[in-house]
Residue, then its C-alpha position, 0 to 999 in steps of 0.5 A: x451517450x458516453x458507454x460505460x468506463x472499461x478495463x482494457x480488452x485482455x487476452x486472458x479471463x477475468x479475474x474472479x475478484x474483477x468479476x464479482x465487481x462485473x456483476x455486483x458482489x462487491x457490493x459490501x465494499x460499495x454501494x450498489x449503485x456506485x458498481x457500473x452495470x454491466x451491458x448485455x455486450x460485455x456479458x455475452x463477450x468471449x472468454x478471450x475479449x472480456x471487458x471489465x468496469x473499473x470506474x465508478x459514477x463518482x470517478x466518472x463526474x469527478x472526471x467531467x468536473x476536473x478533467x473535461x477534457x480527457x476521455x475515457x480512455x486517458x482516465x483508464x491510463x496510468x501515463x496519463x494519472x502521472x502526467x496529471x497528478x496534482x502537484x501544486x497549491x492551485x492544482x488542489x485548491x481547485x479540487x477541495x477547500x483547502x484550511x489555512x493549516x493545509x495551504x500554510x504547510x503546502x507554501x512552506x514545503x521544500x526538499x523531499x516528500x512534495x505534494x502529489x496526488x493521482x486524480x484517482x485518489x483525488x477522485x476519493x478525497x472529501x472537497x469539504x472535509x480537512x479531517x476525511x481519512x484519506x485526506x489527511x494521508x496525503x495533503x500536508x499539514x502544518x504538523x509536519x514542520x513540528x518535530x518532537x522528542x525522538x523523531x529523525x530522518x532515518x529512524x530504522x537507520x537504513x542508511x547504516x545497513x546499506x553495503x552499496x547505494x540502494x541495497x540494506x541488509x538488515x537480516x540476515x537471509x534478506x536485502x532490501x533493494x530502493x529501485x526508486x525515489x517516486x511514487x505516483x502519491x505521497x503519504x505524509x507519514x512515509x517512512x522514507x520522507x527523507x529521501x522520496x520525490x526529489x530524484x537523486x540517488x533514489x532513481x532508477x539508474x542501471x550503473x548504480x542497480x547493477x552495484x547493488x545487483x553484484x553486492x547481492x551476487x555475492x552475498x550467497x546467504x540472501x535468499x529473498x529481495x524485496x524491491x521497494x522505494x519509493x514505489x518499483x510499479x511506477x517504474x517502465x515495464x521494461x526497466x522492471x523487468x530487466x531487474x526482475x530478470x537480473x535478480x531472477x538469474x541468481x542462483x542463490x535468490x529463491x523469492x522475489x517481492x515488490x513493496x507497493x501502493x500502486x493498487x490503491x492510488x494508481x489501480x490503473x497501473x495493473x494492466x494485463x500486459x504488466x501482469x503477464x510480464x510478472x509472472x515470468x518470475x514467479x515465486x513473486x509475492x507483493x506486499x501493498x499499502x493500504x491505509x483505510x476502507x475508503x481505499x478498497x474501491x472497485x478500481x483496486x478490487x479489479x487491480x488486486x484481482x489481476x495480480x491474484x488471479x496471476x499467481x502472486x500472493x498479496x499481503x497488506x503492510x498498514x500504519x497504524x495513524x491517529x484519527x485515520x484507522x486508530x479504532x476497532x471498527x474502522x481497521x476491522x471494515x479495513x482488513x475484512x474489506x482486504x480479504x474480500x478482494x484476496x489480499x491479506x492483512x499482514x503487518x500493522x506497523x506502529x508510525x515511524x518517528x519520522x520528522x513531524x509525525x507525532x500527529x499521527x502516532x497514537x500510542x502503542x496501547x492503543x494499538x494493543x487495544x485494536x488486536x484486542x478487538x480483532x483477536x478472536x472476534x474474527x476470522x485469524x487470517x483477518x488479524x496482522x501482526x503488530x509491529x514496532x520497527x524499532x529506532x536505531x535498527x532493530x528491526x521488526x519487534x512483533x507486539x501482542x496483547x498479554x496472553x500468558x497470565x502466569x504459573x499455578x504449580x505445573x500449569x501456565x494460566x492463559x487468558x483468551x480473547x473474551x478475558x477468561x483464564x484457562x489452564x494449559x499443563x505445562x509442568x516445569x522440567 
């Protein structure tokens, strides 16, 4: 009989996060019985060889169905998910009942932004249903080819702000820095479609990081240098930690962040040898991409749970998509979900006028509406920032639902989340 699937034998403690998936307080995120028991063994087990489940029965048959051949082993395996995405038309008929539209937009795709899926998140996908959430986020439709008023390749003009290949400098105390053009899965809303999955100028290559390292040796004004791409975790461990360890050396750069989807797509990246070797460079922070609550699974519970219990803040930066999470009670079972397993919701971003989104972009009403629902009927550490980053350069533009109703005399009139007006004394200097 196959045992039970288990995290890789670690030489530190669970994380608390893990542990609650261990023995089932994890269970308003999933069903009881979706959460692996855990055996007698591995209750009993030493505090220095703790084995944690990070697989599901669904993962489990989905697994025997699709990949009969890998073991347990393989499946735990990040390697092994990369070498094995689905790629191709016959990779994913085999898996779900492809539309017309879906197997259309598939045959006519070329350049960036390719079709590319772990077999964990495929393991998520509805077979049946072309209009599931999580779906829709990463199997091409026919809308993408239809481009409307507004959209262009590089929308945030990125490419304008960007001193030396993979570095823009946008603010002034801060740099963002493309280590990658891959990701282990592709969302088809992604803002840098025009450039991810297709190698090029985008791929880790040292001579073109260190030009972007010596650009941010000069600029003395940077402080902090978020790594991003594409997707810096699905980078070798040790090309990560040569650039962690170059920026790290800047005298003038207080903070390190990496920009990620990994945990939700490819938990099984977030191994404790990776772990360890991130909080070397502490003060790291993260910020992770997670799109709906089908996402907050015990898999990414224990990777999100890892990365907590080393020190590392998580932070949610979320798109707001039409028909995905465009509604009050899916985007609050999102963000109550992110804080269950320590992470917290940061930004939700307005799409990105990319080439063929406008059937994800809903209106920014509509957003307004959602921070409607959430401002006040939950906790405020619940609530993201709600951001248009603008066309043309920008920037962030935070956006909110209209507060200040206006004057009476020396009091500014409020109006709070039930719709009441209060009065605050303000008087007019």
């Amino acid at each position: 009989m196959e045992p039970e699937a288990l995290c890789q034998a670690e030489s530190e403690p669970p994380s608390s996060t893990a542990q609650a998936v261990l023995t089932g307080g994890l269970s308003a995120l999933t069903p009881l019985e979706d959460v692996p028991s855990p055996s007698a063994s591995a209750l009993r087990a030493s505090p220095r060889r703790i084995v944690l489940p990070v697989t599901t029965p669904r993962s489990r048959a989905f697994r025997r169905e699709f990949f009969p051949e890998a073991t347990l082993a393989d499946w735990n395996d990040w390697r092994w998910q990369l070498r094995n995405r689905i790629r191709s038309l016959e990779g994913l008929e085999r898996i779900v009942r492809l539309t017309d539209d879906e197997r259309a937009a598939i045959l006519a795709h070329t350049g960036a932004l390719p079709l590319s899926i772990t077999p964990y998140y495929a393991s998520l996908l509805d077979r049946a249903d072309p209009v599931q959430p999580l779906r829709r986020c990463v199997v091409p439709a026919t809308g993408e080819y239809q481009h409307s008023r507004g959209e262009a390749e590089d929308p945030l003009c990125e490419d304008a702000d960007s001193p030396v290949p993979g570095i823009v400098h946008r603010y002034p105390d801060r740099v963002l820095f493309l280590a990658t053009g891959f990701c282990s899965t592709y969302c088809r809303y992604c803002t840098r479609s025009r450039m991810v999955g297709h190698g090029g100028a985008a791929e880790p290559h040292k001579e073109r990081w260190e030009r972007a390292i010596e650009y941010i040796e000069s600029a003395a004004e940077v402080r902090d240098v978020l790594l991003s791409g594409g997707d810096p975790l699905t980078m070798a461990e040790e090309e990560l930690e040569w650039l962690l360890s170059r920026l790290r050396r800047i005298r003038h750069v207080e903070i390190l962040r990496i920009g990620s989807k990994v945990p939700a797509v490819l938990p099984q990246r977030i191994t404790g040898s990776l772990v360890r070797m991130l909080r070397r460079y502490h003060p790291l922070w993260m910020s992770l991409h997670f799109t709906h609550p089908d996402e907050i699974t015990p898999e990414t519970a224990c990777a999100c749970g890892r990365l907590a219990d080393a020190g590392i803040p998580l932070g949610s930066q979320s798109v707001l998509l039409k028909g995905i999470n465009d509604d009050v009670e899916t985007m609050r079972g999102l963000v109550h979900g992110l804080l269950r397993i320590r992470v917290r919701p940061y930004y939700l971003y307005q799409c990105d006028p990319i080439p063929g989104s406008a059937h994800f972009r809903t209106t920014v009403e509509k957003g307004l509406d959602i921070l409607r629902g959430l401002r006040g009927f939950t906790t405020g550490y619940a609530v993201p920032t709600y951001v248009i980053d603008a066309p043309g350069g920008g920037g962030k533009i935070p956006l909110l639902p209209d507060a200040v109703v206006g004057r009476d005399g020396g009091d500014l009139l409020l109006r709070n989340y039930e719709g009441q007006v209060f009065r605050y004394p303000d008087p007019v200097a």
